[in-house]
C-alpha positions as CSV (number, residue, x, y, z in Angstrom):
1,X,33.2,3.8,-40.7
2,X,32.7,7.8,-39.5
3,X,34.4,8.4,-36.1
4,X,31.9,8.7,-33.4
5,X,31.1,12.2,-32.3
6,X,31.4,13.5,-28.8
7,X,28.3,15.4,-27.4
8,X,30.4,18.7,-27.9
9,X,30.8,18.0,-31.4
10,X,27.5,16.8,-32.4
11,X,25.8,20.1,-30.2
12,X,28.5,22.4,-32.4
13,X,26.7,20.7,-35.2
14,X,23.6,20.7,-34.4
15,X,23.4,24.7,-33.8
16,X,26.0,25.1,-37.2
17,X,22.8,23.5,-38.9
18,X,20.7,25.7,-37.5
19,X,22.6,29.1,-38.1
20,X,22.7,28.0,-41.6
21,X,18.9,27.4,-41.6
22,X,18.6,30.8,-40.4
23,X,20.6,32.4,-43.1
24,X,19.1,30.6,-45.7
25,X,15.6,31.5,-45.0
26,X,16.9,35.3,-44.0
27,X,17.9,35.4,-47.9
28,X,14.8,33.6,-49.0
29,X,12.7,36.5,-47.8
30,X,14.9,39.1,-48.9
31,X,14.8,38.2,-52.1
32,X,11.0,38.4,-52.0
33,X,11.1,42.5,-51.9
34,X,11.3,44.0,-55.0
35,X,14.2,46.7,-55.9
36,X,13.5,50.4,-55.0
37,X,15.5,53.2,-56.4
38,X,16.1,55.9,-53.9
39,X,14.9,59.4,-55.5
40,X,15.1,63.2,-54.3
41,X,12.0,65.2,-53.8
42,X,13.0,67.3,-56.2
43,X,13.7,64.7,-58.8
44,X,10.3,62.9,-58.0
45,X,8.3,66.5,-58.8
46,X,10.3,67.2,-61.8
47,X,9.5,63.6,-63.2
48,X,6.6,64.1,-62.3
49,X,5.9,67.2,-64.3
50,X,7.3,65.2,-67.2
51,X,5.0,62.5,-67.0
52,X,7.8,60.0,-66.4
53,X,5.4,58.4,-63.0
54,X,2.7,56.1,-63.6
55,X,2.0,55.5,-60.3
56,X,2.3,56.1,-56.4
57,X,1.9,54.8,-53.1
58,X,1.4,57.3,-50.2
59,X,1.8,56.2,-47.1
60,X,2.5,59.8,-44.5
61,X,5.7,61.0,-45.5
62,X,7.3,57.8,-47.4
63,X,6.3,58.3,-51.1
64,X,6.6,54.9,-53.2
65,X,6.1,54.5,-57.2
66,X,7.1,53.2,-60.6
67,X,8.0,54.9,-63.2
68,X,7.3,54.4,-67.2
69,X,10.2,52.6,-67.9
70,X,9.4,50.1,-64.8
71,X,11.6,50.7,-62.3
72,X,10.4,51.2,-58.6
73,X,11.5,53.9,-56.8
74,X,11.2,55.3,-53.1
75,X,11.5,59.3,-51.6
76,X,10.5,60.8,-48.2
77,X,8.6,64.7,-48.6
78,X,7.2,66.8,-45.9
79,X,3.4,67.8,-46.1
80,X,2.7,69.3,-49.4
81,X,-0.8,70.3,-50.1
82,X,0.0,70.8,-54.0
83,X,1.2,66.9,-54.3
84,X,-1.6,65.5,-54.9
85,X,-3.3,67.8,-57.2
86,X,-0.3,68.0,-59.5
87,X,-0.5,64.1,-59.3
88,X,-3.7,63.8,-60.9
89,X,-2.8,66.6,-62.9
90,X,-0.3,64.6,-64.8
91,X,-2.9,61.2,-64.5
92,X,-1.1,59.3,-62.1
93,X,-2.5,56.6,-60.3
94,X,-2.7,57.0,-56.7
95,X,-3.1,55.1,-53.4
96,X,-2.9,55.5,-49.9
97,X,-2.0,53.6,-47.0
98,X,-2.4,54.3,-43.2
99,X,1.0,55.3,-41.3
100,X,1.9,51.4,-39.2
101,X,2.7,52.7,-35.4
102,X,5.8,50.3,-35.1
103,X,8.3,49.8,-38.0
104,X,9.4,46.9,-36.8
105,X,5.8,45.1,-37.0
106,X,6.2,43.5,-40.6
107,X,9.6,41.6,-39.7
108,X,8.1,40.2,-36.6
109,X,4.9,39.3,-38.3
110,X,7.4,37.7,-41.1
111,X,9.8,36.2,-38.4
112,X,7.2,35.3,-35.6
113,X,6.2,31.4,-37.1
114,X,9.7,30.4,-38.4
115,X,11.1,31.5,-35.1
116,X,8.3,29.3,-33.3
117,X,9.0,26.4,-35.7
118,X,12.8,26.5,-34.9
119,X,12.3,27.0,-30.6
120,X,9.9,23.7,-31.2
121,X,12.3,21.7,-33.4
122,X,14.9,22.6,-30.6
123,X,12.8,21.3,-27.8
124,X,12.1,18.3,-29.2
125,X,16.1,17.9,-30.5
126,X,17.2,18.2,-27.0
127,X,14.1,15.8,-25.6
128,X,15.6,13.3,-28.1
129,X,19.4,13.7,-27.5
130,X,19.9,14.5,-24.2
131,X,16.4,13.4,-22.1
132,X,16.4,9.3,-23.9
133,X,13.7,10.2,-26.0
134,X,11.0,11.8,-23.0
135,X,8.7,13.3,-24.8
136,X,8.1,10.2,-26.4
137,X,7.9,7.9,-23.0
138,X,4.9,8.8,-21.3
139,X,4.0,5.1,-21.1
140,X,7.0,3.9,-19.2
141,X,7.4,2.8,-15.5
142,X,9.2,5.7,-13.2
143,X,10.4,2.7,-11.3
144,X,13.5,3.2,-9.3
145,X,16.0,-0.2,-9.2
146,X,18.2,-0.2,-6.5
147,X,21.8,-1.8,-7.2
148,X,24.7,-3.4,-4.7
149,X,26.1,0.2,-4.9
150,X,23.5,2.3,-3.2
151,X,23.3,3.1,0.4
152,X,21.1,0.4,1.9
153,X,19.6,-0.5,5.2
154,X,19.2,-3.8,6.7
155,X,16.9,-4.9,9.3
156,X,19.3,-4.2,12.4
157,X,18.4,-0.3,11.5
158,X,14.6,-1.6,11.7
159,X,13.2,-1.7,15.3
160,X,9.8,-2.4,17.4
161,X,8.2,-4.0,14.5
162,X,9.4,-7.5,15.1
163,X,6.2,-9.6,14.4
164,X,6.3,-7.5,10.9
165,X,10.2,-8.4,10.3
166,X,9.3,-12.1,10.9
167,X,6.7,-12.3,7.7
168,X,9.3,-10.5,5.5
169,X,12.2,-12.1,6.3
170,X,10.7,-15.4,5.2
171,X,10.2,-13.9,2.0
172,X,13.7,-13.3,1.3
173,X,14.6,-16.6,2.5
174,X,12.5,-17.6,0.1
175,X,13.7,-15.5,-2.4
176,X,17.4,-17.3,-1.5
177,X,16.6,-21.0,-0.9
178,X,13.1,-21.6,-2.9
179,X,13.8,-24.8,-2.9
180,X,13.6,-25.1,1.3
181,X,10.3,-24.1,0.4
182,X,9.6,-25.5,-2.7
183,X,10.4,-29.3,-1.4
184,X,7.1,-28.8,0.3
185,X,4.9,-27.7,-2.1
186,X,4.6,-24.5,-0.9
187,X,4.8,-21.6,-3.7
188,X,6.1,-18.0,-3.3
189,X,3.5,-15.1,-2.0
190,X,2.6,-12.7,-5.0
191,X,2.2,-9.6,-3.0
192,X,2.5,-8.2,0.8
193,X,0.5,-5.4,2.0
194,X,1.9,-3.4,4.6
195,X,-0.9,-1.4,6.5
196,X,-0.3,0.8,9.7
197,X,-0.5,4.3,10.8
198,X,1.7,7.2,9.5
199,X,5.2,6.8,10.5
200,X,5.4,3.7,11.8
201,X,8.2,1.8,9.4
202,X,6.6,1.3,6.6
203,X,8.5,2.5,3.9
204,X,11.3,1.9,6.1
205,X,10.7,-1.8,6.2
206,X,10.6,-1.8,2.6
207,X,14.1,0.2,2.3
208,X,15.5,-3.0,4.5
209,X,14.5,-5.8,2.6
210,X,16.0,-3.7,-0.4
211,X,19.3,-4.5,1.9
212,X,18.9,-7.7,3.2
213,X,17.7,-9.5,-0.6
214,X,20.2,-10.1,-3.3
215,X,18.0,-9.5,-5.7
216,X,16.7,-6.4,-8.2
217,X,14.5,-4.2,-6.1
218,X,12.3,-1.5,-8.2
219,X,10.8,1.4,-5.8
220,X,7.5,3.4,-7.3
221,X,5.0,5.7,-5.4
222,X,1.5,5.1,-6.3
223,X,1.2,8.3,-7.7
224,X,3.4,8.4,-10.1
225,X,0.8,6.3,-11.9
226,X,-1.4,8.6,-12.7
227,X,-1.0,11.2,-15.5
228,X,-2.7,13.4,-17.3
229,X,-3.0,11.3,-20.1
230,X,-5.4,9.0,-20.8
231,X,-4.2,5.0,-20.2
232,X,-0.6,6.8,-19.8
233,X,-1.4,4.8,-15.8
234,X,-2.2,1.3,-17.2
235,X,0.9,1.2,-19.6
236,X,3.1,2.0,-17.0
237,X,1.6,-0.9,-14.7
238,X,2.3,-3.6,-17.9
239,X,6.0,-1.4,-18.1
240,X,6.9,-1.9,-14.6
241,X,6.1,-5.7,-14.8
242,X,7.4,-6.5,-18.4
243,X,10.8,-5.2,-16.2
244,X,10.4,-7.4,-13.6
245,X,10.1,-10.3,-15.1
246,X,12.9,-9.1,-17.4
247,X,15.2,-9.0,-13.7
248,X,13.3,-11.9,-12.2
249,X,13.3,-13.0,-9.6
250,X,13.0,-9.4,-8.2
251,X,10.7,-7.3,-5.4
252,X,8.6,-4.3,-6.9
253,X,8.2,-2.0,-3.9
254,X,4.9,0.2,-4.3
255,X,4.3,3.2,-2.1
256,X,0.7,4.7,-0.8
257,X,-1.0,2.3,-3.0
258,X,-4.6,3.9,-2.5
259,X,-3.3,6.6,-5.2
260,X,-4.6,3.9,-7.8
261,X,-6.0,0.8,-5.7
262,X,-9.3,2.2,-4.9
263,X,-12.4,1.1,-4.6
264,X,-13.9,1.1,-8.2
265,X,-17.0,2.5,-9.1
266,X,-16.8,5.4,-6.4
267,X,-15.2,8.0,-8.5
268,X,-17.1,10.8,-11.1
269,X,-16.1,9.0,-14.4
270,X,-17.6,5.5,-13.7
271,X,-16.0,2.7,-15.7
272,X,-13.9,4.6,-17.8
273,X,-11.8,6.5,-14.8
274,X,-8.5,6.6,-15.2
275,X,-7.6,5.6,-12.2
276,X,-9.4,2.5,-12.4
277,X,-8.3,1.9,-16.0
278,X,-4.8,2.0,-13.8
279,X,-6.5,-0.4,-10.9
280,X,-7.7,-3.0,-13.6
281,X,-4.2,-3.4,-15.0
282,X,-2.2,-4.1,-12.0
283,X,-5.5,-6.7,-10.7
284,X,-4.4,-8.3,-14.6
285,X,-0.7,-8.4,-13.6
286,X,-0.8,-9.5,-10.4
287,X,-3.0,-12.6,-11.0
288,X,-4.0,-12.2,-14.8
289,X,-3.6,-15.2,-17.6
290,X,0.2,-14.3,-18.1
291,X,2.2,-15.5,-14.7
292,X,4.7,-13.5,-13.0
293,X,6.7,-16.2,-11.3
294,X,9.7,-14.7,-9.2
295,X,8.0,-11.3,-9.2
296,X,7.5,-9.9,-5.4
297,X,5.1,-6.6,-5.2
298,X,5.1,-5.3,-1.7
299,X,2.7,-2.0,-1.4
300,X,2.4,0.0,1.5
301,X,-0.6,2.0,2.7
302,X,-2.3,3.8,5.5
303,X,-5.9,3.4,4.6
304,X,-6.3,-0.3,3.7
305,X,-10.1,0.4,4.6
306,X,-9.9,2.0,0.9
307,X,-8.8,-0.5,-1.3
308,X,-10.8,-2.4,-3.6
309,X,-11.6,-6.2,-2.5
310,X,-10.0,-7.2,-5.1
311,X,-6.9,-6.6,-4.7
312,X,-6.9,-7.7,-1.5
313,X,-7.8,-11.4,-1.9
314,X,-5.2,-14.2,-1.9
315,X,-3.4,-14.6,-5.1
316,X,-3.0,-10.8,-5.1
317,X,-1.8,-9.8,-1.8
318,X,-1.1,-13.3,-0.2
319,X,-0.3,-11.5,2.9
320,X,-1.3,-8.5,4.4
321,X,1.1,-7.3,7.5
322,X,0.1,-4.5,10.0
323,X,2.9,-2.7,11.2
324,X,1.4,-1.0,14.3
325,X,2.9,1.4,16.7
326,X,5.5,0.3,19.3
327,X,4.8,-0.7,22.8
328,X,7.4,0.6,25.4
329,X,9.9,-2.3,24.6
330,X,9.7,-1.5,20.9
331,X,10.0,2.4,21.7
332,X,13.0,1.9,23.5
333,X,14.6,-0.4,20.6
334,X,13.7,2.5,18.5
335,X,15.6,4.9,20.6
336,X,18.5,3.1,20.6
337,X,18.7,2.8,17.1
338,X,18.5,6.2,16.7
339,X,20.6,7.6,19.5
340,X,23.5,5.4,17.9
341,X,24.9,8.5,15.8
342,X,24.5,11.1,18.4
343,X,27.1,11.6,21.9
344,X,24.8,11.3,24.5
345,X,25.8,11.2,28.9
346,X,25.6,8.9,31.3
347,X,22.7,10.0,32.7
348,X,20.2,9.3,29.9
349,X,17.4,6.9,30.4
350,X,15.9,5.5,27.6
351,X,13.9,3.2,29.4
352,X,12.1,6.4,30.9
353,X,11.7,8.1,27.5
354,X,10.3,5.2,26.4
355,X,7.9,5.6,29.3
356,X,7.2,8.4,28.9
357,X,6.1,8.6,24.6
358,X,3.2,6.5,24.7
359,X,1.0,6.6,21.4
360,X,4.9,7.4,19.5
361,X,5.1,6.5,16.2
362,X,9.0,5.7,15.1
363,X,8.7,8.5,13.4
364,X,8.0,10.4,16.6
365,X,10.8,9.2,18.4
366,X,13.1,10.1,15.3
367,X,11.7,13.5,15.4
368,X,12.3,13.5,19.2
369,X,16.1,12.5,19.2
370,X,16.5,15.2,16.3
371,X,14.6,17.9,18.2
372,X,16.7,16.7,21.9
373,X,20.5,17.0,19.5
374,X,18.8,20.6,18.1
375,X,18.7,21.5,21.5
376,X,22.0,20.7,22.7
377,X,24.3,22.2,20.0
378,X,22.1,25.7,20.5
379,X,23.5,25.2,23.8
380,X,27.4,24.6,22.6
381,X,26.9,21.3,24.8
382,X,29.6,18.4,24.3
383,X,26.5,15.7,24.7
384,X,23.2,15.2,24.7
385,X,22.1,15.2,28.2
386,X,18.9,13.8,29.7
387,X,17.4,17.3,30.1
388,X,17.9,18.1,26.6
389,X,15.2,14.8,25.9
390,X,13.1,15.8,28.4
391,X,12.4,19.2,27.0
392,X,12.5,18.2,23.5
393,X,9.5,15.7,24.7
394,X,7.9,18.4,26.0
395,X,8.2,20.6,22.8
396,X,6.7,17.9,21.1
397,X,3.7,16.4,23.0
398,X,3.1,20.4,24.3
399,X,3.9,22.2,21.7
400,X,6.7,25.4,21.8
401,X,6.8,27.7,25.1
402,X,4.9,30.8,23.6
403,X,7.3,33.4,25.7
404,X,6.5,36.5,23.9
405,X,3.2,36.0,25.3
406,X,2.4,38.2,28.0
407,X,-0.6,37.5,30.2
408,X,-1.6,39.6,32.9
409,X,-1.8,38.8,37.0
410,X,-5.5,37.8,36.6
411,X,-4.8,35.9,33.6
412,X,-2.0,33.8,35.1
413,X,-3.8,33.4,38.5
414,X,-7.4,31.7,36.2
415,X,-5.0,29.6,34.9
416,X,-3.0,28.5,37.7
417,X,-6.2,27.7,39.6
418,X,-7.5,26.1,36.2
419,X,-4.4,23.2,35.8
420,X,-4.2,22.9,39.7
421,X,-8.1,21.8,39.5
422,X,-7.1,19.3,36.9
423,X,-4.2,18.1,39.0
424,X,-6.2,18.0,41.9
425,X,-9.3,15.6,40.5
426,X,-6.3,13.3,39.3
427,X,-4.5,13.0,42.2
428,X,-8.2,12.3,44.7
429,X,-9.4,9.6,41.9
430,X,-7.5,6.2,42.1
431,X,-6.7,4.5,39.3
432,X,-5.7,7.7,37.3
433,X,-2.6,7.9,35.1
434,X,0.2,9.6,37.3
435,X,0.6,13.4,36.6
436,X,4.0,13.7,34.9
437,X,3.9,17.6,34.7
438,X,1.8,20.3,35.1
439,X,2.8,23.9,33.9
440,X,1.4,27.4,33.2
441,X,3.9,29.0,30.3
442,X,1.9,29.0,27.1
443,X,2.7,26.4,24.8
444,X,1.1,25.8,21.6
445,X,-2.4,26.9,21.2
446,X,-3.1,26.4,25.1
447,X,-2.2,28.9,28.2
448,X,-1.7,25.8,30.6
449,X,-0.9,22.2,30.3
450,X,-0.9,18.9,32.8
451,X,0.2,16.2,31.6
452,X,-0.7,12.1,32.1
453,X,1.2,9.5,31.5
454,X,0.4,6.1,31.4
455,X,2.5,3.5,33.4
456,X,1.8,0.2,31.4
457,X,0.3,0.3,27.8
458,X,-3.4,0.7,27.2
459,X,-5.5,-1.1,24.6
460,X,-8.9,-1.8,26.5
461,X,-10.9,0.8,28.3
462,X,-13.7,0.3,30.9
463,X,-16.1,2.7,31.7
464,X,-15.3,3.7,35.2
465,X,-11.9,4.7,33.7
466,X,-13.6,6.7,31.1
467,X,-16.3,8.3,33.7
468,X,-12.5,9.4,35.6
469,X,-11.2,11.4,32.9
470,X,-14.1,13.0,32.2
471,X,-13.8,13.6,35.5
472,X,-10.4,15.2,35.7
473,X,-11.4,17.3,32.5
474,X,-14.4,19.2,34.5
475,X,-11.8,19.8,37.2
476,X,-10.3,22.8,35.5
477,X,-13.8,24.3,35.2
478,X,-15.1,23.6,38.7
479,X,-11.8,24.9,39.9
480,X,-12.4,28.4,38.3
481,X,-15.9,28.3,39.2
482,X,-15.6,27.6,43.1
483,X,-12.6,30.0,43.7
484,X,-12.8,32.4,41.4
485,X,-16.7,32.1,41.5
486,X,-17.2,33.1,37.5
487,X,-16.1,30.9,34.1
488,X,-14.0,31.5,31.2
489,X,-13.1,29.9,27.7
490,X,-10.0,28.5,29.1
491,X,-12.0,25.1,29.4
492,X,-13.6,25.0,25.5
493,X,-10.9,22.2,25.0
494,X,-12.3,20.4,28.0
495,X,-15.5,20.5,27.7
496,X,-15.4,19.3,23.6
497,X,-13.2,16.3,25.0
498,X,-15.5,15.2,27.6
499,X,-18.5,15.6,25.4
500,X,-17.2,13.5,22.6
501,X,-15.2,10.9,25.2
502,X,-18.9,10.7,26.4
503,X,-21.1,10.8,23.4
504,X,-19.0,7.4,22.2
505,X,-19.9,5.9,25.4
506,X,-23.4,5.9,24.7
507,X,-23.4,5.9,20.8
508,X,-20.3,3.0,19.9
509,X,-19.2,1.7,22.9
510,X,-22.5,0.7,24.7
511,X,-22.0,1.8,28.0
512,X,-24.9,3.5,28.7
513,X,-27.7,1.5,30.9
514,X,-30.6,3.0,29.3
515,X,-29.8,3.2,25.7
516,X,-28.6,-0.3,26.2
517,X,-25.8,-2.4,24.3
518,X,-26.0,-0.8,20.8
519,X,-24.7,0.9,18.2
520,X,-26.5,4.3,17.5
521,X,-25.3,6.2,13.9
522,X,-23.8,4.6,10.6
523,X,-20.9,6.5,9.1
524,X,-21.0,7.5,5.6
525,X,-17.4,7.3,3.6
526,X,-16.9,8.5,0.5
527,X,-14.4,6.1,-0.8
528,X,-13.3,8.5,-3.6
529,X,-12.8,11.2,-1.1
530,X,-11.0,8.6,1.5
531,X,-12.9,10.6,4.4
532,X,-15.5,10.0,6.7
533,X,-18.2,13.3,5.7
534,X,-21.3,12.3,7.6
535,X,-22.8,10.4,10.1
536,X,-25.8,8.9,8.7
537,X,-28.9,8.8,11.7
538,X,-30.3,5.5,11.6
539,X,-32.7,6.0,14.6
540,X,-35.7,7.9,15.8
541,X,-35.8,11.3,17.2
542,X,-36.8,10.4,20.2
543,X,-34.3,8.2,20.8
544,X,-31.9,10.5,19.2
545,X,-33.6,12.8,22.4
546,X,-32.8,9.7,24.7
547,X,-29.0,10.3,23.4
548,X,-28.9,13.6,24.3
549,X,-29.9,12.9,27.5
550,X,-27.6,10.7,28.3
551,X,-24.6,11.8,27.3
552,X,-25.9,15.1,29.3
553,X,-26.3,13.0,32.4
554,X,-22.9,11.5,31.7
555,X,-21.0,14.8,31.7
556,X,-23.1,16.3,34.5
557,X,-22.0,13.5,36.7
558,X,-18.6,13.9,36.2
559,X,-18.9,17.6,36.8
560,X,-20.8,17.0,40.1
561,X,-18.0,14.4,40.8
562,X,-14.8,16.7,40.1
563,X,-17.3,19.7,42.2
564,X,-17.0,17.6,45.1
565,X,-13.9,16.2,45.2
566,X,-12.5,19.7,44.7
567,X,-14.8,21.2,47.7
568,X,-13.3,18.6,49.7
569,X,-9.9,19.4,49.1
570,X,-10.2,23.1,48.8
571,X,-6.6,23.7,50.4
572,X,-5.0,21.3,48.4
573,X,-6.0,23.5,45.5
574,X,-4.8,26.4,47.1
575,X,-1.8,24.9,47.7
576,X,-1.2,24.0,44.5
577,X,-2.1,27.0,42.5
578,X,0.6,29.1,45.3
579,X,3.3,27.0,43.5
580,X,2.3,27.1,40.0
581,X,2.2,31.4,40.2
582,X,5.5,31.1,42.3
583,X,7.2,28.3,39.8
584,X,5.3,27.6,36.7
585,X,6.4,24.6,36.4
586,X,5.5,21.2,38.8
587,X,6.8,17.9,38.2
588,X,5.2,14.7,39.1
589,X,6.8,14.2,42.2
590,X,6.4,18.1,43.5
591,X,2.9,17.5,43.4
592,X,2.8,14.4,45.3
593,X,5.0,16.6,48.0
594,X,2.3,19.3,48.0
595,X,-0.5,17.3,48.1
596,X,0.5,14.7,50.7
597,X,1.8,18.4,52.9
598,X,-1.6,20.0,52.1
599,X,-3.2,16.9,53.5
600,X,-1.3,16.2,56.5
């Protein structure tokens, strides 16, 4: 038996090897040029005269030959216009080569392929020995397996998806005690789909079950798939299984499955695509001939609308869970999971900051905790204080305070008058969202802000609250108009708002009397491209004339609504736009203050 090497000795060898190789074939082509005898000018010309030289190479000033007796022989000689005649003179044979520009040429031309060969041979040595044979494993699974050692979550760090925990938890129970579920005849799912927006806990839901199951869990992205080698995508697929059943029972954890689960027959190469070469292999292992008992796939996506059917049927995806975002109970679950690592004081609310981040995604709210703890320690602060939140909030539902942004006094006076108009149609119209804050220090893209926010969650709007804020959008521009009696592009924003707010109205929501309750426009998808590009018009001009008109009259109404209200008011507005020049910044309840003053 030979001792087994270390990797220290077997690299030594390897490149000892290789030197010799070197060597070797460094001798080989030396031995290839023929002998040359150095000779002086002198001598050359005398043999010469004798008629010792049978031939010569001239190439500039290096002078090559052989003689009678056979030997080869080299000399160097300056221009001499009497060489060549006393060559010919004597009947040598002559030839002539042009001077190369770089002595060095022939040895790279003679090296250049052998050293290519040996940096090759190399590559693929080291692919072998130190990379497990990659260059040869294209075909395998990139699949991740978590063990008992890694850093796992469990479903306590998982929050305001509780209807989503629920389904998954019974699958690990399952996974567990089959037979609690077995007794009944009742089989285990094949596959979960978790669909939601961006940032809502997908992948983080995934992460958990990794924690709270006992068993094998292998994590892949959908992406990593898809090669640029042809079928490199489907072996993978029958790679990744042929290891889960190896570990069963186990969970396969897929992420942004519409990278290969698309609908086929949409992309450029038809049948043959790649990607649906991929597709057809993971519909075969999921619910193929060969069963894959004990085998969990769980895929998350955000554009289930995507997918091909078939993957989505039962026997597939048994069970398809939508993790939505979190109401104000499940924000402030969020919160608290979050705020856990960070020192916070007594006078933080999360109830309010749940409040007051409606439409937050938990990825939001992570963002926001992050941005409010960024905030403090640029301040040296001890704790996170309630302020810190508050403008963190701000930072990210406004955007950053722009402060190297000057505007001038008639500037800041349009845009004053502008947010106070806003302000003012929200505050006269019952029913509105309560202003939380208006301001008029840039942030973001926007000179002025007021903000809304909601005080119970919204999923159904009527039209007389939709007819409001189109309302309080024209505010800003009647506000400008009646005081400062000319118009600006401070209200583009607005105006696109309330024309597309109003446009759905009439188009998808039905609301208008006189088009009546239906659907006007088909959208076309490209479900290779995953986008909405066109709209496709499946009505006459004239009624696409009748549109027009009312979505017109809609936003004309409002406008005559807000002009109005505003008119009425007129001191209120005043009032209000005094205090935004003087402090910027009004919260919720300075407003009320002004407005109830103005109006006593």
């Amino acid at each position: 038996m030979f001792p087994k090497l270390s990797p220290f000795m077997k690299n030594m060898a390897l490149w000892l090897v290789i030197g010799l190789s070197m060597i070797l074939l460094f001798n080989i082509f030396n031995q290839s040029q023929p002998v040359e005898k150095e000779l002086i000018f002198s001598d050359f010309i005398a043999q010469v005269e004798r008629g010792e030289v049978v031939e010569v190479t001239l190439k500039g000033s290096d002078i090559r030959g052989q003689l009678t007796d056979g030997t080869r022989f080299r000399t160097y000689a300056a221009e001499d216009p009497e060489l060549v005649p006393a060559l010919r003179k004597q009947g040598v044979r002559i030839a002539a080569k042009p001077v190369e520009q770089n002595p060095w040429y022939n040895v790279l031309l003679s090296w250049l392929p052998m050293l290519l060969f040996i940096g090759v041979w190399i590559f693929f040595m080291r692919q072998m020995q130190g990379g497990g044979a990659k260059a040869l494993s294209f075909g395998k699974a990139r699949a991740r397996l978590l063990t008992e050692k890694d850093n796992r979550i469990t479903f306590a760090d998982v929050a305001g998806v509780e209807e989503a925990k629920e389904e998954l938890e019974e699958i690990i129970d399952f996974l567990k005690d089959p037979q609690k579920f077995q007794k009944l005849g009742g089989r285990i799912p094949k596959g979960v789909l978790l669909m939601g927006p961006p940032g809502t806990g997908k992948t983080l839901l995934a992460r958990a079950i990794a924690g709270e199951a006992s068993v094998p869990f292998f994590s892949i992205s959908g992406s990593d798939f898809v090669e640029m080698f042809v079928g490199v995508g489907a072996s993978r697929v029958r790679d990744l299984f042929e290891q889960g059943k190896k570990h069963a029972p186990c969970i396969i954890f897929m992420d942004e499955i519409d990278a290969v689960g698309r609908h086929r027959g949409a992309g450029l190469g038809g049948g043959h695509d790649e990607r649906e070469q991929t597709l057809n292999a993971l519909l075969v292992e999921m619910d193929g001939f060969e069963s894959n008992e004990g085998v969990i796939l769980i895929a998350a996506t955000n554009r289930p609308d995507v997918l091909d059917p078939a993957l989505l049927r039962p026997g597939r995806f048994d069970r398809q869970v939508i993790v939505m975002r979190p109401d104000i109970r499940g924000r402030e679950e969020i919160l608290r999971v979050h705020v856990k690592k960070i020192p916070m004081s007594a006078d933080v609310e999360l109830g309010v900051l749940a409040r007051g981040t409606p439409g937050f995604s938990g990825a939001d709210l992570a963002n926001l905790v992050n941005e409010a703890a960024l905030l403090a320690a640029r301040m040296d602060k001890t704790f996170v204080e309630m302020k810190d939140f508050e403008s963190a909030k701000d930072k990210v539902l406004m955007g950053v305070e722009r402060k190297s942004l000057v505007l001038t006094e008639e500037e800041r006076r349009a845009t004053a008058y502008h947010e106070a108009g806003h302000a003012l149609v929200a505050k006269l119209i019952p029913g509105t969202d309560p202003i939380h804050k208006v301001t008029i220090i840039p942030r973001g893209r926007a000179l002025g802000l007021t903000q809304q926010l909601p005080i119970d969650e919204k999923h159904n709007y009527h039209r007389e609250f939709l007819m409001d804020n189109i309302a309080i959008l024209m505010g800003g521009r009647v506000a400008e108009e009646l005081v400062l009696e000319q118009i600006s592009t401070g209200a583009g924003n607005d105006l696109e708002r309330a024309t597309e707010v109003a446009r759905k109205m009439v188009c998808e929501w039905g609301m208008s009397e006189k088009m009546g309750p239906l659907t006007y426009g088909k959208k076309e998808e490209m479900i290779f491209l995953g986008r909405e590009i066109a709209q496709h018009q499946d009505y006459s001009e004239q009624t696409a004339q009748e549109i027009d008109q009312e979505v017109r009259r809609f936003v004309m109404d409002a406008y005559k609504r807000a002009g109005e209200l505003v008119k009425s008011q007129i001191a209120v507005l005043h009032a209000l736009a005094a205090a935004l020049l003087e402090r910027e910044v009004l919260e919720g309840r300075e407003i009320d203050v002004i407005v109830t003053g103005a109006l006593a």
